[in-house]
LUMLUMDO-232864 format. One record per atom (N, C-alpha, C): residue in three letters; x, y, z. Coordinates in steps of 0.2 Angstrom, whole numbers, plus 5000, padded with zeros to 4 digits. Layout:
<atoms>
ALAXYZ...
</atoms>
This chain:
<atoms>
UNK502551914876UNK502451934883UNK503151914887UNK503451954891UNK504051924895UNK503851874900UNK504151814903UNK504051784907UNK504151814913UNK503851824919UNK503751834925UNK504151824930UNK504551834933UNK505251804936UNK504951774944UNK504451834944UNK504351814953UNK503451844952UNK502951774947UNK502351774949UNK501951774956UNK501251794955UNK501051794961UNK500951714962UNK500851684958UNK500451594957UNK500851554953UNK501051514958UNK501451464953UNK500751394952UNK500751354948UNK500251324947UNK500751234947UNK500651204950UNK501151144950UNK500651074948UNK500751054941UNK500650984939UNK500850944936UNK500750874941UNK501350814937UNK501050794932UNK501150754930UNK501150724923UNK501250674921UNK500950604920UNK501350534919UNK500550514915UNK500850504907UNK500450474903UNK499650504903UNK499750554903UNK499150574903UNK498950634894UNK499450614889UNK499050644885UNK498450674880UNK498150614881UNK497650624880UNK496950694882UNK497050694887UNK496750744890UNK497050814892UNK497650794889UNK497950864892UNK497750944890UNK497650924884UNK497450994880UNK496651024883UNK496250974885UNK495650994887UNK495751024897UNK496250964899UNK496551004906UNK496951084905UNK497251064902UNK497451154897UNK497051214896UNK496651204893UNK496051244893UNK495751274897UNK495451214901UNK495051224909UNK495351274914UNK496051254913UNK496451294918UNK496851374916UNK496651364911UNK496751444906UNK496351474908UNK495751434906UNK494951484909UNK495151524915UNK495251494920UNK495051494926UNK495851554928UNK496451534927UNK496951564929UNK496651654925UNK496651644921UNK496551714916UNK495951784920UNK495451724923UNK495051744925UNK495151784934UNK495751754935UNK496151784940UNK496351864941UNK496451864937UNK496751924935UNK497351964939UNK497851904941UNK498551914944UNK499151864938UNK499751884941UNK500251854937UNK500051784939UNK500251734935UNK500451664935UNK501151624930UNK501351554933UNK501551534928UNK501351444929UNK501351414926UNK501151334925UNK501951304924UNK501951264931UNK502651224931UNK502351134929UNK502351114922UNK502051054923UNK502651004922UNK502550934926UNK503150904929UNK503050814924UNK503250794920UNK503450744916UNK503550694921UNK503150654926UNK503750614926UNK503750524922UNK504150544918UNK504150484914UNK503650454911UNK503350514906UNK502850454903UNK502950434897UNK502650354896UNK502950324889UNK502450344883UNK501850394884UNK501550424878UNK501750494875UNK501350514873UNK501550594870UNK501550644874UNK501450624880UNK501150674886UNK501850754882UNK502350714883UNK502950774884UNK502950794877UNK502750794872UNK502750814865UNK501950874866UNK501450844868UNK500850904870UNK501150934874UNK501350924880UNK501751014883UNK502151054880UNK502851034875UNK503051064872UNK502751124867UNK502151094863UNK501651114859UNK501451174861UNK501151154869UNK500851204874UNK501351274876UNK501951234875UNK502751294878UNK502751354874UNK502551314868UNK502751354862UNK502351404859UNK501551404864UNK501051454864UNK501151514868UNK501451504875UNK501351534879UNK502151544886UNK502351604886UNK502951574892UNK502851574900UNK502151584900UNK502051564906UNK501851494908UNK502251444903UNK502151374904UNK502851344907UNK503051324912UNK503851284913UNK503851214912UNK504051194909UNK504251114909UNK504851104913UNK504751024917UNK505250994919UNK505050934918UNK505550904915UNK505550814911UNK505850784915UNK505650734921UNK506350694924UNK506350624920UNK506950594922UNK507350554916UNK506950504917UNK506350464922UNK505950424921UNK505350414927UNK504850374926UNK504450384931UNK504850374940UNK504650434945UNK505150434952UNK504150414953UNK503850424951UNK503050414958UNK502950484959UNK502150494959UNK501750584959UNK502250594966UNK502450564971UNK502650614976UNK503250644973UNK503750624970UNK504250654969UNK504250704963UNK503950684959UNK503550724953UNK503350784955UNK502950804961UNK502550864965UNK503050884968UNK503450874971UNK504250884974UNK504550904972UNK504750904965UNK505050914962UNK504750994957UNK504250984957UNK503751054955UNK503751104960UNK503651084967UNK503551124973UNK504351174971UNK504751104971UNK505351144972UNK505651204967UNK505351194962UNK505651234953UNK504851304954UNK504651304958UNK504151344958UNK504351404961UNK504151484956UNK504351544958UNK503951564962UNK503351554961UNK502551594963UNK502851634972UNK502251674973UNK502351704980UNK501751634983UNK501451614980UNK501051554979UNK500951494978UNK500951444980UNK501151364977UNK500551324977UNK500151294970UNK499551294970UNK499751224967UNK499551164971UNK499651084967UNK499051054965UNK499151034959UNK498450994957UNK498650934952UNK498150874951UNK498250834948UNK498050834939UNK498250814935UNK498250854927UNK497750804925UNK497250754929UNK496750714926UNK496050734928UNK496050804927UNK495450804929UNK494950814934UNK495050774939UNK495050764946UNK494850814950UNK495250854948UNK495350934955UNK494950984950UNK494350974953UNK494251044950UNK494351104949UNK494751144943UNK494951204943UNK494451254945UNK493951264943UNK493551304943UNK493451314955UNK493751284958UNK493751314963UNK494651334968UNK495151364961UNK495751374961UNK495551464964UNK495051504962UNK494951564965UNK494851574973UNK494551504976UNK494451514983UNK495151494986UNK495351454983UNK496151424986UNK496551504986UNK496451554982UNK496751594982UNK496451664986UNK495951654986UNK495651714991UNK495751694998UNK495751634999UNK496051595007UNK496751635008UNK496951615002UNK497851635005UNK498151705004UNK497651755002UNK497651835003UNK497251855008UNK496751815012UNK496551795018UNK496851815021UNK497651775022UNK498051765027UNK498351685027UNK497851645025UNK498151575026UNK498651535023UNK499251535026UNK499951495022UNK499751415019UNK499351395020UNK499051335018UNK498351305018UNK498351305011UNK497251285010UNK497451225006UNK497151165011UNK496851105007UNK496251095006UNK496051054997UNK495751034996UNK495350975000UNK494750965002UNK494550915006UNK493850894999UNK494150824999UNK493750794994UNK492850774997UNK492350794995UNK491950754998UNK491550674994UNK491550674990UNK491450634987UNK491950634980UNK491850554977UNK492350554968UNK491950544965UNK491750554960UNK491450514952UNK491750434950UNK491450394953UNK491650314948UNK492150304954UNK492150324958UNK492750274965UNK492350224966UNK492950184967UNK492650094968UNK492550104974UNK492150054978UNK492150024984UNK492650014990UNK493049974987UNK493349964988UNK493950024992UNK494150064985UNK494750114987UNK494250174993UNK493450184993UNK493050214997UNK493250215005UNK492950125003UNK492950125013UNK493850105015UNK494050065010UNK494850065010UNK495250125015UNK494950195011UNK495450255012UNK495150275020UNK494550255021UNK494150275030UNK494650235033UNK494750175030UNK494950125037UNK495550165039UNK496050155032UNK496850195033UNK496550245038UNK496350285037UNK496450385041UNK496350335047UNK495650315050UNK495650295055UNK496150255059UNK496450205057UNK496750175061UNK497450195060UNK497650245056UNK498350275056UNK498350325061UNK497750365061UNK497850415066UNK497550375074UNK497250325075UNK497350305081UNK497850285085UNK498450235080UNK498850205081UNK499450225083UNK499450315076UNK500050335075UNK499950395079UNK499650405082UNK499650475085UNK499750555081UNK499450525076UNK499350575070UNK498750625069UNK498750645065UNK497850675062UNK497950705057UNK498050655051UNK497750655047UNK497050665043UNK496850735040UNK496150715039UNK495950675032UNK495350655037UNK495050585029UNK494950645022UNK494850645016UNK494850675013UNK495250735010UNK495950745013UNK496250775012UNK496650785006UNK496850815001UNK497150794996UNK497750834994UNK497850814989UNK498650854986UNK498350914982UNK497650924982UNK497450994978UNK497351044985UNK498151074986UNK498051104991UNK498451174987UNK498651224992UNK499151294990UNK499551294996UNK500251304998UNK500551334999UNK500751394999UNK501051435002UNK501451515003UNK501951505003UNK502351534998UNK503251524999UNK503451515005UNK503251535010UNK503751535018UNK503651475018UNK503051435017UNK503051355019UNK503451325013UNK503251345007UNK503951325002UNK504651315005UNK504851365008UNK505751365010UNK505651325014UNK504951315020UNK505151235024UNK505151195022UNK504751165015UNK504651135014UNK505151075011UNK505651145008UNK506251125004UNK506851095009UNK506751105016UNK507351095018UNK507051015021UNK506750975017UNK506350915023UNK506650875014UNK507250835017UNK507550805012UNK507450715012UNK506850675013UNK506850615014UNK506750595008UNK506850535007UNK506650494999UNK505850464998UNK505850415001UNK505050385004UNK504750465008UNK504250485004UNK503850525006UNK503150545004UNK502650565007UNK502150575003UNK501850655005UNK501950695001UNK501950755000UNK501350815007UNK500950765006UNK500250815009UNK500450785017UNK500650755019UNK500950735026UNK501550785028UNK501950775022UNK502550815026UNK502350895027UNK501950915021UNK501750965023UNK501250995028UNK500850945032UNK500550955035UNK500950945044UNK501450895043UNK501850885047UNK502250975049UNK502451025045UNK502651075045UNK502251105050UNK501651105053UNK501251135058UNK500851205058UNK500851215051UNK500551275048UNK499751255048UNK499251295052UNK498551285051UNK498251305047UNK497951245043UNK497851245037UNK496851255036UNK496751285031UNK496251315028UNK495751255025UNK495351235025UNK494951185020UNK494451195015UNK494651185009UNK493951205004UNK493751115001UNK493151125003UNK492851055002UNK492751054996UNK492650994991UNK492750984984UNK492450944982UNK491950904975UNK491950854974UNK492250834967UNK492550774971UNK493150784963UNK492450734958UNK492850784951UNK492650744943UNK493050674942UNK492550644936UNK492850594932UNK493450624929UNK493850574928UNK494450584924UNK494450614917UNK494750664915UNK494550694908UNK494750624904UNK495050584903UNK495250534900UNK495550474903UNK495750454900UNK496450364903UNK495950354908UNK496650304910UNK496550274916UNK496850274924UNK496850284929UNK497250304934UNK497850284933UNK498350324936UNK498750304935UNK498950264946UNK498650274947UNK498850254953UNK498450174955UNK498750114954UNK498450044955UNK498250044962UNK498049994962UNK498049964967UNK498549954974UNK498949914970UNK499749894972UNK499949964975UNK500050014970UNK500150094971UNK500050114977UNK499350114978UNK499150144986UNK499350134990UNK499250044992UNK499450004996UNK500050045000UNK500750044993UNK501450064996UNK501450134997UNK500850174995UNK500850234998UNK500450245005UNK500250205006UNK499950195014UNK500650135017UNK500750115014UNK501550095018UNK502050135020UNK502050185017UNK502750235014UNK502550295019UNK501750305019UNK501550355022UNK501450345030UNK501550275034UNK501550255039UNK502150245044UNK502550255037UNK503450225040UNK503650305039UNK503550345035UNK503650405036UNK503450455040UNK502750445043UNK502450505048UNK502250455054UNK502550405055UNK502550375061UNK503250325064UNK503150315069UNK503750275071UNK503550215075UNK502950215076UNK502250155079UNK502450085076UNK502350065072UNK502649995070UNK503249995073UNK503750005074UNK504350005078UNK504149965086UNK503649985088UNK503649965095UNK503049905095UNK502749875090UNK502349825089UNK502649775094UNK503149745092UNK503449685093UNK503549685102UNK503849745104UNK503949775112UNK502949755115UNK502649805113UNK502049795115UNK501749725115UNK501849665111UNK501449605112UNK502049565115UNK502649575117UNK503049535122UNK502949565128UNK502649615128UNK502549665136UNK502049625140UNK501649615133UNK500949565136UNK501249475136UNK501549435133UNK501649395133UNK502249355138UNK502749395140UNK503249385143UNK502949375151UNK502749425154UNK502249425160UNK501649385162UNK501349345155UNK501049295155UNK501149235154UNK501549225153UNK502149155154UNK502249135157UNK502749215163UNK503049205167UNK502549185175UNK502049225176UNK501549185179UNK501149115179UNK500949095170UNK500749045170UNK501248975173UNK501948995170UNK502448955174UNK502748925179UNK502648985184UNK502648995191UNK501848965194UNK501348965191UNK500748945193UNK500948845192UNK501048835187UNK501148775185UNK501648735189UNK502148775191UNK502648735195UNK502448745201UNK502148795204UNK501748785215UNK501248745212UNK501048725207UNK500348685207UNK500848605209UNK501148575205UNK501748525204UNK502048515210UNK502148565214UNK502548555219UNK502148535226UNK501348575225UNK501148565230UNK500648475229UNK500848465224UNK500548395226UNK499948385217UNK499648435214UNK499348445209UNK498848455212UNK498648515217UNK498048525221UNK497348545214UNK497748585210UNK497348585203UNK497048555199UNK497148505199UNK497048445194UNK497248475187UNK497748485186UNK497948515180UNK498448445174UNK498648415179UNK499048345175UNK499648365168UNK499748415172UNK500248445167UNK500748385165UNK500948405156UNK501248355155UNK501948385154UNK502448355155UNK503348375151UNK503048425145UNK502548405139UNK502648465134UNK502248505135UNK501748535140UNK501448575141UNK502048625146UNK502448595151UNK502848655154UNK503448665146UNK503548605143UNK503848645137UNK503648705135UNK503148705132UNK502948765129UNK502748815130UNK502448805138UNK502648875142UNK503348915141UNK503648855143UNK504348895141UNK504548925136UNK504348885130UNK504448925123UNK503848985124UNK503448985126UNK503149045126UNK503649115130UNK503949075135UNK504349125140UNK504949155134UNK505249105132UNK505749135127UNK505449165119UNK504749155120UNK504849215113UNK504449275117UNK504149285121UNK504249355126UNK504749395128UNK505249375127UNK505849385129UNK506149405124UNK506249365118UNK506049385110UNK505749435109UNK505449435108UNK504749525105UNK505149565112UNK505249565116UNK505449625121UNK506249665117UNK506549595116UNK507249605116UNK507049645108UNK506649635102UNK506749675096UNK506249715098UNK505949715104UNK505549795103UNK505949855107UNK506549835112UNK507149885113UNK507649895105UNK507649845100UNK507949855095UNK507349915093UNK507049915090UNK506649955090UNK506650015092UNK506750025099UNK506750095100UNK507350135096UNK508050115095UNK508450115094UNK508650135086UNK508050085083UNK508050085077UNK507550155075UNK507150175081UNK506550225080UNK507050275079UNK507550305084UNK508250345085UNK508350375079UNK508750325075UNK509150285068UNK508750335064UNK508050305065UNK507650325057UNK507350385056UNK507350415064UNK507150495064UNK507850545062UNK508350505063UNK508850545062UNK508950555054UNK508950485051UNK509150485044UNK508450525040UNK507750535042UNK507550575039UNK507850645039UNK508150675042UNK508450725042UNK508150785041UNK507250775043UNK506950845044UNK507050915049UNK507050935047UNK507251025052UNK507050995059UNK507251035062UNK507451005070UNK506751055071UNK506551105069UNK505851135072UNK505851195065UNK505151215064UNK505051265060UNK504751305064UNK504751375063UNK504651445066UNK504251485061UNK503751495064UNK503251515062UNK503451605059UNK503651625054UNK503851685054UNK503651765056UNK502851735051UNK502551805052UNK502251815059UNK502151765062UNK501751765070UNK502351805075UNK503251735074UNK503551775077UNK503751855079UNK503751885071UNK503851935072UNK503251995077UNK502751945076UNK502252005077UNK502351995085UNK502651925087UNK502551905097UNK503251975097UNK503851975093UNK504352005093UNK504252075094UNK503852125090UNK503452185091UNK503152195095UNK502552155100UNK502252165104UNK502752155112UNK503252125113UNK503752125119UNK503652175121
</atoms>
């Protein structure tokens, strides 16, 4: 069979030490594409794993040319991995999912009836896991929460990387060149209103996660410093409060002093000290939360995201209708 130059569905999975399971995730998703009954191709993304992961897709290449491989020269992290898929992806389509089993294929036909629908972007909305701790449960609530009050974002709780893309958000998506990033943010940062298909993810066909603990963490760090500028002004906001209550307690303490100590306050030398020190680290937090702003400048620029994306097909129709 020729290979497809320009499928209707590109199918994007990364890959990192997942061996064991692959031939069973292989299958599942044979099932399910075949039973589509449009063009496809499977763009699966190596990154760096130290088992046979890359010897089983090989095997798998050599059944079928609707398989792509791309090997990067050592583990970059799933975001880059999936980034790296998105970007080597022919499809009219862009379909991402996890290779562990997780995402169930068997709801890949609604992702694609959504987006013959009309909708340039269907995420998967998890509603429950198999075998998720405690821990990473209420964990993940607190993050959405407190990032989307903080950050002046909206992020939804349960949103995941088993979404679909439409090439037009692909070429957006391709022009957003930053290093630290996490995938399902930037894309949802692009402004396209996005479809939801609720899901309940499976146990893992095999292994063990590959995303620790540790892991998360630096991706709710990386995900904060990337889709927000908020921390930036911490330091501003608690010297906005600190500086003006110094500056009155100090002035309180000294008409008290002067008029005689009507208050009975018996202030002592270290207690106006440390007022004082309280005045000069308000002055401090003020002075790096103007750094700050400066620094928020700096870091929007060196992202170097498109200055605004244009909705195409809407344009044109505003375009027609003038």
């Amino acid at each position: 069979m020729a290979t497809i130059t320009t499928p209707e569905l590109s199918v994007v999975v990364p890959v990192y030490n997942e061996a064991a399971g692959l031939l069973r995730f292989y299958a599942s998703l044979m099932e399910v594409l075949d039973g589509l009954h449009t063009t496809y191709e499977i763009v699966f993304v190596d990154d760096g794993s130290h088992d046979a992961s890359v010897k089983v897709l090989h095997g798998l290449q050599e059944q079928t040319r609707m398989i792509r491989l791309v090997v990067l020269t050592r583990n970059f992290g799933k975001e880059i991995a999936t980034t790296a898929g998105i970007h080597a992806a022919r499809g009219t389509a862009i379909l991402t999912l996890d290779a562990d089993g997780q995402h169930p294929v068997q709801r890949i036909p609604d992702f694609v009836a959504a987006w013959r629908a009309g909708a340039r972007v269907v995420v998967g909305l998890r509603l429950s896991n198999e075998r998720e701790g405690v821990l990473k449960r209420y964990g993940s609530k607190v993050f959405y929460g407190l990032f989307n009050r903080f950050a002046g974002a909206n992020l939804v709780p349960g949103a995941t990387d088993f979404r679909l893309i439409d090439q037009s958000v692909q070429q957006d998506f391709v022009r957003i060149t930053e290093r630290n990033r996490i995938t399902r943010g930037l894309i949802d940062w692009l402004g396209y209103t996005p479809v939801y298909i609720p899901f309940r993810a499976h146990a893992r066909i095999a292994g063990r996660a590959g995303y620790s603990f540790a892991k998360l963490i630096k991706l709710a760090i990386d995900s904060v410093v990337s889709l927000s500028i908020s921390p930036l002004y911490i330091t501003a906001y608690i010297g906005a409060v600190v500086l003006p209550a110094s500056t009155l307690l100090g002035l309180g303490m000294l008409a008290n002093a002067l008029l005689g100590d009507p208050l009975h306050l018996h202030a002592t030398g270290g207690a106006y000290l440390m007022v004082f020190t309280l005045f000069l680290i308000g002055i401090l937090l003020v002075s790096q939360g103007i750094i700050g702003l400066y620094l928020s400048h700096i870091h929007t620029e060196a992202q170097n995201r498109p200055l605004y994306v244009i909705d195409a097909d809407r344009s044109k129709a505003d375009i027609h209708n003038a």
